[in-house]
C-alpha positions in Angstrom: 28.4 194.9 84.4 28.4 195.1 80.8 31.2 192.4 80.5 29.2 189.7 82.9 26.0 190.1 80.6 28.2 189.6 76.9 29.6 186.6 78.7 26.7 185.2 79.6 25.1 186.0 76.2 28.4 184.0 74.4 27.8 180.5 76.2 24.3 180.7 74.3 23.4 177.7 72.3 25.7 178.7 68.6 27.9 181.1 70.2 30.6 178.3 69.7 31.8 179.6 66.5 35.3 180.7 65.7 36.3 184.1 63.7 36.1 183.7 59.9 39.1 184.3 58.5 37.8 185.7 55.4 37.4 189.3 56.8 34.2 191.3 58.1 31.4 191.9 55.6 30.1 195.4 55.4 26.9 194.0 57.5 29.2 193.2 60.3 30.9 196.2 60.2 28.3 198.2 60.5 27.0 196.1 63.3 30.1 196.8 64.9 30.3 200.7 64.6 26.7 200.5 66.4 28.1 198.4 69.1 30.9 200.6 69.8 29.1 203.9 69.4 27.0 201.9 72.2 29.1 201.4 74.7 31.1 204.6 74.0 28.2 206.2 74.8 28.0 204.1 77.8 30.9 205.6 79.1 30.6 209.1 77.9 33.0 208.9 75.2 30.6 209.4 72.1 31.6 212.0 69.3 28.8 214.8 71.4 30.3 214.0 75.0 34.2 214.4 73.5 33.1 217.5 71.9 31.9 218.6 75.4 34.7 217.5 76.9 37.4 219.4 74.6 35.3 222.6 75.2 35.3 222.2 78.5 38.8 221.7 78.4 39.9 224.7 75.8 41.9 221.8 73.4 40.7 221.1 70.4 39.1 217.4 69.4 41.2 216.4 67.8 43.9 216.6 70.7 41.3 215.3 72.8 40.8 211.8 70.5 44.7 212.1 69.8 44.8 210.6 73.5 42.6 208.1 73.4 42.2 204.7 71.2 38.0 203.9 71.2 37.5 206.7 68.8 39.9 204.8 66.0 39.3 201.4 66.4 37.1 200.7 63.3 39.9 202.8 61.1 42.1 201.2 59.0 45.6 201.4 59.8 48.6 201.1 58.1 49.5 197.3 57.4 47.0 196.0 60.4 43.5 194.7 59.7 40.5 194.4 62.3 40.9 191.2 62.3 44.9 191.2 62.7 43.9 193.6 65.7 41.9 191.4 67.3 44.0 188.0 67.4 46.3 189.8 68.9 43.5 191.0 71.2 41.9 187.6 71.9 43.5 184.6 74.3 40.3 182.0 74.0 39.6 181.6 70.3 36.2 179.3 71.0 34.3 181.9 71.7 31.9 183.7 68.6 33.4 186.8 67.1 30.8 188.8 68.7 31.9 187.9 71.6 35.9 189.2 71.6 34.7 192.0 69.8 32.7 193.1 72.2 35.5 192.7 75.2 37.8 194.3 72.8 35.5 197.7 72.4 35.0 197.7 76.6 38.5 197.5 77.5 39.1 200.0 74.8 36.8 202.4 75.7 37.5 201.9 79.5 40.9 202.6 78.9 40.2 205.7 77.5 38.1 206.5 80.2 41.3 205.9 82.2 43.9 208.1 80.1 41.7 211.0 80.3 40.9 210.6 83.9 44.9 209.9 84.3 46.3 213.3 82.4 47.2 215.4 84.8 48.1 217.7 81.6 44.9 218.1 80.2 43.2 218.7 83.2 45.3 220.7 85.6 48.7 222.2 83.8 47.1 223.6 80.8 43.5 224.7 81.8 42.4 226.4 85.1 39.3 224.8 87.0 36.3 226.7 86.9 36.6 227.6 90.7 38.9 226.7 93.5 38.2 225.4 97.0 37.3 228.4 98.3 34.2 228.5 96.5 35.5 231.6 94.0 34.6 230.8 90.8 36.2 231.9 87.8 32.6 233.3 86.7 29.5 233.3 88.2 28.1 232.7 85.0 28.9 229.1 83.7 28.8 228.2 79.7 24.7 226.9 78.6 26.2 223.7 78.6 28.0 223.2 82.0 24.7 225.3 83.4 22.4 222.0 81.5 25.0 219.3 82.7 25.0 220.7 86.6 20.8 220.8 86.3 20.7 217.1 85.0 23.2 216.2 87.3 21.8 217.5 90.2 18.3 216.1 89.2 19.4 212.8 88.5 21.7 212.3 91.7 19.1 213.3 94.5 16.0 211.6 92.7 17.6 208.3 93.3 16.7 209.0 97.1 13.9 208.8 99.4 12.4 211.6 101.8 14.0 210.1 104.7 17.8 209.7 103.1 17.9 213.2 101.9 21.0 215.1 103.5 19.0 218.4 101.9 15.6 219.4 102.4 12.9 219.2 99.2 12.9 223.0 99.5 16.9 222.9 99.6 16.9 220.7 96.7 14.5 223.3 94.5 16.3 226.2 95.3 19.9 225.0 94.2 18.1 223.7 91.0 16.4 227.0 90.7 20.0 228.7 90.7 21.5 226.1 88.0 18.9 226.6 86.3 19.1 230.6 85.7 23.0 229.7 85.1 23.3 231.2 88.7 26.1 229.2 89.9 27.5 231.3 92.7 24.1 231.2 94.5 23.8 227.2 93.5 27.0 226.9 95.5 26.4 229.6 98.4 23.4 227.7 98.8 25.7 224.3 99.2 27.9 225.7 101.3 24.7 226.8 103.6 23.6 223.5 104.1 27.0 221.9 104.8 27.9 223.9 107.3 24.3 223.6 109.0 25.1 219.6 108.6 28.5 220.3 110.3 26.9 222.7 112.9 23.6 221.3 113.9 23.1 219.5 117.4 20.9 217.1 117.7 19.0 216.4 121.8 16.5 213.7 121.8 14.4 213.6 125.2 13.7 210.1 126.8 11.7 210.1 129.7 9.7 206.7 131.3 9.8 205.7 134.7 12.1 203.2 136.5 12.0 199.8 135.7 11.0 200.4 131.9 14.0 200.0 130.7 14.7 203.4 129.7 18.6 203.1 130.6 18.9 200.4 128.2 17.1 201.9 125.4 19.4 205.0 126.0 22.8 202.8 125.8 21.1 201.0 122.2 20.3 204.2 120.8 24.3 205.7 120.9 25.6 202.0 120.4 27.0 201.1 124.1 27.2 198.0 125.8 25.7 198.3 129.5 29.1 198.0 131.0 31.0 200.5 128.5 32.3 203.3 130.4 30.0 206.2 130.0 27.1 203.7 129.5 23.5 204.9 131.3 23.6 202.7 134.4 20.6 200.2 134.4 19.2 198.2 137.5 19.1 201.2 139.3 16.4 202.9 141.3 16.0 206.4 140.1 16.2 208.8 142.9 17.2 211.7 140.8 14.3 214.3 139.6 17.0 216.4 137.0 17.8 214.9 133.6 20.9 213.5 133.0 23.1 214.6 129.6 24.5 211.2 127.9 26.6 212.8 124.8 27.6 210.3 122.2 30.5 208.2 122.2 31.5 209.6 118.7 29.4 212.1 118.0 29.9 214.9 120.6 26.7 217.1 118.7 24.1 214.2 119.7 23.0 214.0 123.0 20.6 211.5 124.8 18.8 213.1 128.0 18.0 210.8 130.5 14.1 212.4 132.2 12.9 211.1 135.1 9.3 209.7 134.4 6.8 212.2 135.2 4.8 210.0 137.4 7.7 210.0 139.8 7.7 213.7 140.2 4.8 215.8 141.5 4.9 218.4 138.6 2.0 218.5 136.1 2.5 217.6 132.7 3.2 221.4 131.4 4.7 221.9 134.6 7.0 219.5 134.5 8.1 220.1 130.4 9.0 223.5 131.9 11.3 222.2 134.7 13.1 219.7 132.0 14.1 222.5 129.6 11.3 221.5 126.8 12.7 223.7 124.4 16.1 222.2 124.0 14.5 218.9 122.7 14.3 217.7 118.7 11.8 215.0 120.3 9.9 213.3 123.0 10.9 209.2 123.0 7.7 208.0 126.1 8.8 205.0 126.9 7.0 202.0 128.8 7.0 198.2 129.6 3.6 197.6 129.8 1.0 199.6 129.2 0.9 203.4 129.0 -0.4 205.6 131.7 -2.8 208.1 131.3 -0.4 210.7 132.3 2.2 209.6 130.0 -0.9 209.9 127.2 -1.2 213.8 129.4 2.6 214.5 128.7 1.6 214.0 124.8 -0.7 216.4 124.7 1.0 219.1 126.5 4.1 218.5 124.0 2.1 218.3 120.9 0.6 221.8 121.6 4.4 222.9 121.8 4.8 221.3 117.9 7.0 219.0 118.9 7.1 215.8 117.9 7.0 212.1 120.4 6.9 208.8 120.3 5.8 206.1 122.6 7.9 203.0 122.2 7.4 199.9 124.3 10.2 198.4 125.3 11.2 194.3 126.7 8.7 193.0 123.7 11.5 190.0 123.5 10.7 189.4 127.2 6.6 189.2 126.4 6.8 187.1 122.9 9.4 184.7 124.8 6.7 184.7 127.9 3.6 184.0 125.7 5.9 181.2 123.7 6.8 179.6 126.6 3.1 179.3 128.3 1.4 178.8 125.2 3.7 176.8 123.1 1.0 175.0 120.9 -1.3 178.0 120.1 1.9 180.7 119.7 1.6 183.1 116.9 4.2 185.7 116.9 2.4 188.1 115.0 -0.8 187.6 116.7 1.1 188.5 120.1 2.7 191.5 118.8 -0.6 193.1 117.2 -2.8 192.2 120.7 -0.2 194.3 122.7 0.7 197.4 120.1 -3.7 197.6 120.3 -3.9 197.7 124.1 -1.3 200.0 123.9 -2.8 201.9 121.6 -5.8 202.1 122.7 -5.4 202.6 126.2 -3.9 206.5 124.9 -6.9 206.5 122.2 -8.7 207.2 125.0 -7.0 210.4 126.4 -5.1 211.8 122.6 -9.0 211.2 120.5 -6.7 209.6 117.9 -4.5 205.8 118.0 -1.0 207.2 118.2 1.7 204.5 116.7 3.5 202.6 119.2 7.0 201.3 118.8 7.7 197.7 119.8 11.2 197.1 120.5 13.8 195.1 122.2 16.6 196.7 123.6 19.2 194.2 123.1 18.3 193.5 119.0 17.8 196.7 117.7 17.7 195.0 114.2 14.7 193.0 115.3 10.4 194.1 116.1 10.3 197.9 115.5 13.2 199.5 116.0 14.4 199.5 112.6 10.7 200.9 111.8 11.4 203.9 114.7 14.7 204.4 113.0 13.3 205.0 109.8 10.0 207.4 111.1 12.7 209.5 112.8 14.9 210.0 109.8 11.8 210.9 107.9 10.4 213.5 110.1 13.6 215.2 111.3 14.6 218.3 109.9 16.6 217.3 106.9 20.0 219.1 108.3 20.1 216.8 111.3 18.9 213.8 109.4 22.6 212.9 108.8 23.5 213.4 112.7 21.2 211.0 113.3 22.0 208.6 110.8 25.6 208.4 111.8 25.0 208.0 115.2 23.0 204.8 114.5 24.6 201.3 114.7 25.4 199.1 111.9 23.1 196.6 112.9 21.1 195.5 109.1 21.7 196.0 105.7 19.2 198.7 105.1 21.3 200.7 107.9 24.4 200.3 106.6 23.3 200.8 102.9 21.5 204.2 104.3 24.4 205.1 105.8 26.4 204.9 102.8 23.7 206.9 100.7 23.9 209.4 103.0 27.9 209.3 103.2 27.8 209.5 99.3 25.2 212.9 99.1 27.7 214.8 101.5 31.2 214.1 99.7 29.4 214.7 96.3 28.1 218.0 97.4 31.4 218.5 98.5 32.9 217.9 95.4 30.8 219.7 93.5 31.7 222.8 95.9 35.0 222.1 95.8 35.1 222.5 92.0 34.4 220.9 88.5 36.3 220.6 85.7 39.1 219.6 87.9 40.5 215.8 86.9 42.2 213.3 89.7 45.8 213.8 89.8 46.8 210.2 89.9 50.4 211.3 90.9 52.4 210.1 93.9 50.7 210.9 97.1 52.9 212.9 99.4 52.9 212.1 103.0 50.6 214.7 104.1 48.3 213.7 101.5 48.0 209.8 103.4 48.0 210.9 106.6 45.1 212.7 105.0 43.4 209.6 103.5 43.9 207.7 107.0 42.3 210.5 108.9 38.9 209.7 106.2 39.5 206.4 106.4 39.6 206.2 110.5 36.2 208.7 110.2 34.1 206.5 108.0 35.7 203.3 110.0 34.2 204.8 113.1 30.8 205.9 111.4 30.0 201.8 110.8 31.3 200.5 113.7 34.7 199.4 112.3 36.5 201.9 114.5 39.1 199.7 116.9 37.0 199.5 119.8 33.9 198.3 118.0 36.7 195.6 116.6 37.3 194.4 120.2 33.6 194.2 121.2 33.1 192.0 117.6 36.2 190.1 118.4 34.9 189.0 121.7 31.5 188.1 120.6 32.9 185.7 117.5 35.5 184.4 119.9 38.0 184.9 117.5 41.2 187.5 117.6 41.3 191.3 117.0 43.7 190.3 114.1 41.9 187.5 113.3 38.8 189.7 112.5 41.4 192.4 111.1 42.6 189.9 108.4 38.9 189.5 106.8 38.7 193.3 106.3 39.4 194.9 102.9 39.1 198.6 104.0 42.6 197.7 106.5 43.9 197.0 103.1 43.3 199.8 101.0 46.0 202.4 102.0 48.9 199.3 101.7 50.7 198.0 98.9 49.3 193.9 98.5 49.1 192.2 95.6 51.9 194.5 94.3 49.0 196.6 93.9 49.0 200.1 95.1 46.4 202.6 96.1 46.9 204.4 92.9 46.7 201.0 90.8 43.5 200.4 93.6 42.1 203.6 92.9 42.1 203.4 88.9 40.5 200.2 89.1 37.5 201.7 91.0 37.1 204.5 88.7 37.3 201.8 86.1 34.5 199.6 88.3 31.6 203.0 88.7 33.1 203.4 84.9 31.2 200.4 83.8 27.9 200.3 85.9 26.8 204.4 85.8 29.0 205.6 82.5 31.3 207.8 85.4 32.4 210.4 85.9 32.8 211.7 82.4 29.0 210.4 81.2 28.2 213.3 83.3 30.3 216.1 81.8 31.1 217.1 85.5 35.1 216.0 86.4 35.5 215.9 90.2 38.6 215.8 92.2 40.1 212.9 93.0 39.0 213.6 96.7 35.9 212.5 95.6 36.8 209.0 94.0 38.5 208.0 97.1 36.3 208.8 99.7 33.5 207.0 97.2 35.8 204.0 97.4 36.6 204.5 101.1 32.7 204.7 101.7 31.9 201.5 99.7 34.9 199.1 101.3 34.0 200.1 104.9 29.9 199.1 104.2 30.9 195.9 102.6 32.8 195.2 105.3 30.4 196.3 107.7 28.1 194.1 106.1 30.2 191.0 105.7 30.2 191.2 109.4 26.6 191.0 109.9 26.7 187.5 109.7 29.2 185.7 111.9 29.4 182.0 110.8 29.5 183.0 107.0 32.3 185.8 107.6 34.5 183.4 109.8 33.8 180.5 107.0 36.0 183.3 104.6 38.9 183.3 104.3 40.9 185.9 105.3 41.3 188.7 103.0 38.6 187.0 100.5 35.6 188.5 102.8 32.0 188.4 101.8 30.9 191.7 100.0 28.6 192.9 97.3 30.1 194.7 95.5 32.8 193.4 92.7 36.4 192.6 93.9 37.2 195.9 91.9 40.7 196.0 92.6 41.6 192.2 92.3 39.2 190.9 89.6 38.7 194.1 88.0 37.5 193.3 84.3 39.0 190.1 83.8 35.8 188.3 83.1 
């Protein structure tokens, strides 16, 4: 943050020095108009960005800077110096002058980042949006400028992510850029729409067939997230008996669905045969599982899918079970990696021989899905996915790393800013009062993205058990149970503004862009970023029950306790 990296610049050797009370020379001051235009500009508040801003707004600029305070700070007023402005501003006088003056221009301009974000009057009373929620828009030609802003924002948003977090396809991505960029707005936003509702609409089967003993079951119930004895789990340690596939539909998700195959060497079908009987075409992709090595018919079953162009996978499952096996016999000599590498070659090479090529194989354990390869099968599956079930998928995964829960997040963030973008620009947040309806609203979100990183109350049980600690005992270390109540004499409002204030400082927000969302979209940005801190502060369970309650482990700044203070 800009404030953390003035601080740390002011305990340099010489920064010690106290403001001279003789005045500013004209040096200084124009040191300090370059400093502020800086960090205006930092937060979209520079003389080109207001001018953007009032036209976007049909009021004139000087309305516009009639509101605000950054734009006059350097101006002489009557009977009050800089200098008188800024004792009053300053509550540590050993710092250097450069120093206060720089915390005085970021509050400032923060401020007024704040106050135009904060008039409802500007935004809403006075001025229509360009479009309303129904997608309508006022004209389906938008002004050269909000047509430039829209490209760059566009660009600049979804270059920030790789292939495999892309909610949109490349293709997608081209074609809405395409339409910004002929100041075709209507078809930039029919084409958003499009890929929404595909998002909302798309189901997603994944095919798991292996035979009995593989641990198949298990892999099943650590794919969706379910403990062997949940109710609706796969049963494991049984004999398989059946030769139909069983549907397991997932616990949250009801458009993901896990079928159960039996392994074809327990049937007497051959392999195209057998893809026939098991409803092939109903499948996003093959998972071939095995504990040891692969059988050549299992290498068959490949081939006969492939020529359907559809993807598989052969994953090899109890890998904890063989590294703890070698470890044990061989406790000198054991090399993890070395163990690992052997059995992903004989594995590999043992289908070399039937596929003429050395498919990857998957290495997992199905009771640490953060640990060996799952992580890496995660990640391939995401990549090569269509991209409109890509965020299916990614939801239906468990919170089990950092790199999960930050994807997860990325992906979160993509949908409710294409969301907001649809909904409408040029729309401010009405920080009013939030009727009822509206926070039975913001719990419904809340609950939804709870449930998306394993925060949900029943995931809250199964955590409290394993830390052998209380439901409300874990409760009490969660921010995101916090955010819809008053604490701290602090409301969600009050919460809110300092967020807006926090993405203020470390992107330029919301108005650097030219593009004013609704305030749907700030909260569900901070409902998104509370629930994967918390997720994450849970990750590790000595360091979150060494917290204390409601002071949780998190990376991102206490934005609406500490807030700017520093």
């Amino acid at each position: 943050m800009l404030k953390q990296k003035i601080w740390k610049e002011s305990i340099m050797p010489r920064a010690w020095a106290t403001i001279p009370s003789r005045g500013l020379t004209q040096k200084d001051m124009e040191m300090l108009q370059q400093t502020l235009n800086d960090y205006r500009s930092s937060f979209g508040l520079d003389e080109a960005s207001l001018e953007n801003i009032a036209e976007d707004l049909n009021v004139t600029l000087e309305e516009l800077k009639a509101n605000i305070k950054s734009p006059h700070l350097l101006s002489d007023e009557p009977d009050t110096s800089l200098t008188e402005k800024l004792l009053k501003y300053i509550g540590n006088p050993y710092f250097s002058k450069v120093f206060h003056l720089q915390n005085y221009f970021i509050d400032t301009v923060a401020s007024d980042v704040k106050i135009i974000l904060s008039k409802e009057e500007l935004f809403t009373e006075q001025h229509p949006p360009l479009h309303t929620a129904t997608c309508q828009p006022s004209s389906s030609r938008p002004s050269p400028l909000m047509a430039q802003l829209l490209v760059i924002s566009f660009e600049n948003f979804f270059k920030n992510f790789k292939k495999e977090s892309k909610i949109l396809s490349e293709e997608t991505i081209t074609l809405i850029e395409s339409h910004l960029e002929d100041k075709n707005l209507q078809g930039a936003l029919s084409e958003i729409s499009h890929a929404l509702s595909n998002i909302d609409k798309a189901p997603l089967n994944i095919a798991v067939t292996g035979e009995t003993g593989t641990g198949k079951s298990s892999f099943i119930n650590a794919l969706r997230g379910v403990r062997g004895e949940e109710e609706g789990a796969a049963p494991t340690g049984v004999v398989e008996t059946t030769m139909k596939r069983t549907p397991y539909p997932h616990p949250k998700l009801p458009n993901v669905t896990i079928w159960d195959l039996p392994g074809i060497g327990s049937t007497n079908f051959q392999p195209q045969n057998y893809l026939t009987e098991m409803k092939f075409g109903e499948y996003d992709f093959f998972i071939i599982i095995s504990a040891t090595r692969f059988k050549e018919i299992d290498a068959h079953l490949a081939k006969a899918i492939a020529k359907m162009n559809t993807k598989f996978y052969f994953v090899r499952t109890k890998i904890d079970q063989d590294v703890s096996n070698e470890q044990r016999s061989k406790p000198k000599s054991f090399n993890r990696d070395s163990v690992l590498k052997k059995i992903r070659d004989d594995c590999s090479g043992h289908l070399q021989k039937v596929l003429s090529s050395q498919p990857p194989v998957f290495l997992v354990s199905n009771f640490d899905v953060s640990d060996f390869d799952f992580p890496k099968l995660e990640n391939t599956l995401l990549r090569e996915l269509p991209a409109h079930k890509r965020h299916l998928f990614m939801m239906s995964l468990h919170s089990v790393t950092e790199t999960a829960i930050d994807r997860k997040r990325d992906f979160l963030r993509q949908r409710i800013w294409l969301e907001a973008l649809k909904a409408g620009v040029w729309t401010t947040i009405p920080l009013g009062g939030l009727v009822r309806d509206k926070m039975q609203k913001l719990e419904e979100t809340l609950t939804l993205y709870r449930s998306y990183f394993g925060l949900d109350e029943a995931s809250l049980e199964n955590i409290a058990k394993d830390f052998n600690v209380s439901v409300n005992g874990i409760k009490a270390h969660l921010r995101s149970l916090q955010l819809l109540t008053k604490n701290n004499d602090m409301s969600f409002k009050e919460k809110l503004l300092k967020y807006i204030e926090y993405i203020s400082c470390v992107t330029g927000g919301p108005l650097a862009s030219g593009l004013y969302f609704r305030k749907t979209y700030y909260w569900q940005s901070l409902f998104i970023d509370t629930v994967a801190s918390d997720a994450k502060s849970l990750l590790n369970k000595e360091e979150f029950l060494s917290e204390k309650p409601g002071s949780c482990l998190s990376d991102l700044p206490e934005y609406w306790e500490t807030g700017m203070e520093l």
